[in-house]
N, C-alpha and C positions, 0 to 999 in steps of 0.2 A: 093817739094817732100821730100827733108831733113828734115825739121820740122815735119811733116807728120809722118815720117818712126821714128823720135826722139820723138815725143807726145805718138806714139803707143810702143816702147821700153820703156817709163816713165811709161807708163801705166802699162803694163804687170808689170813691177818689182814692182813696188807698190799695184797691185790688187797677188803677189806671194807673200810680204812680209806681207801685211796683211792677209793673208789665212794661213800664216804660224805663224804669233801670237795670230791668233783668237782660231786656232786650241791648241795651248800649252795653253793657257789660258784655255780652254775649259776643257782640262785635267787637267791641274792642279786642277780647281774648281771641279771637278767631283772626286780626290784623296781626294779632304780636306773634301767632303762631305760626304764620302762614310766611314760609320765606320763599325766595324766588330761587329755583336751582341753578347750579351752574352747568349749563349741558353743553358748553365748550371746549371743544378738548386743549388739552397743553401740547400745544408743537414746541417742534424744536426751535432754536435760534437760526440756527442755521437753515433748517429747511424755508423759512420764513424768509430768510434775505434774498431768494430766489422769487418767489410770489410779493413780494412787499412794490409797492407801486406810489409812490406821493401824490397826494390828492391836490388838485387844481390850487385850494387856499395855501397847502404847504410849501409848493413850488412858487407862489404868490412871494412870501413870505421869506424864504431863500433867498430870493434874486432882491427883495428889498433890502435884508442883511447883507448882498454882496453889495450893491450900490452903496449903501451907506459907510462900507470896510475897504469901499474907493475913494469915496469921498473924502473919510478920515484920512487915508495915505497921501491923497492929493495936499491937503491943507496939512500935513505933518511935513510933507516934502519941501512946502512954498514956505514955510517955516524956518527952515534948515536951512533957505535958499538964501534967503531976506537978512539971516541974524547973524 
């Protein structure tokens, strides 16, 4: 009855360990297969510089490159002025 009860223990853990790497494998294979499409369409350049609009951070960001492209002339200028 020991061997019995230890063949049927062997069993179960081996039909639980492969049920549990058929199962990841499964998923995994289903991840790597699985792409996102591209449902975007390709405009043109041109028709795009019409609709194209700067977002709040971009224009954020602009106006800090021109300050900063002031500053630099200021301090190049006072430079040239001084030497």
């Amino acid at each position: 009855m020991k061997i019995n009860t230890l063949n049927t223990l062997e069993f179960v853990s081996f039909f639980c360990t492969s049920l549990a790497i058929s199962i990841v494998l499964v998923i995994v294979s289903a991840m790597a297969t699985a792409r996102a499409q591209n449902t975007r369409p390709l405009l043109n350049r041109s028709v795009l510089n019409g609709l194209y609009s700067p977002t709040a951070a971009e224009r954020f960001f602009e106006e800090g490159r021109r300050g900063m492209e002031r500053e630099i002339e200021i301090i190049t200028r006072s430079r040239t002025l001084f030497s």
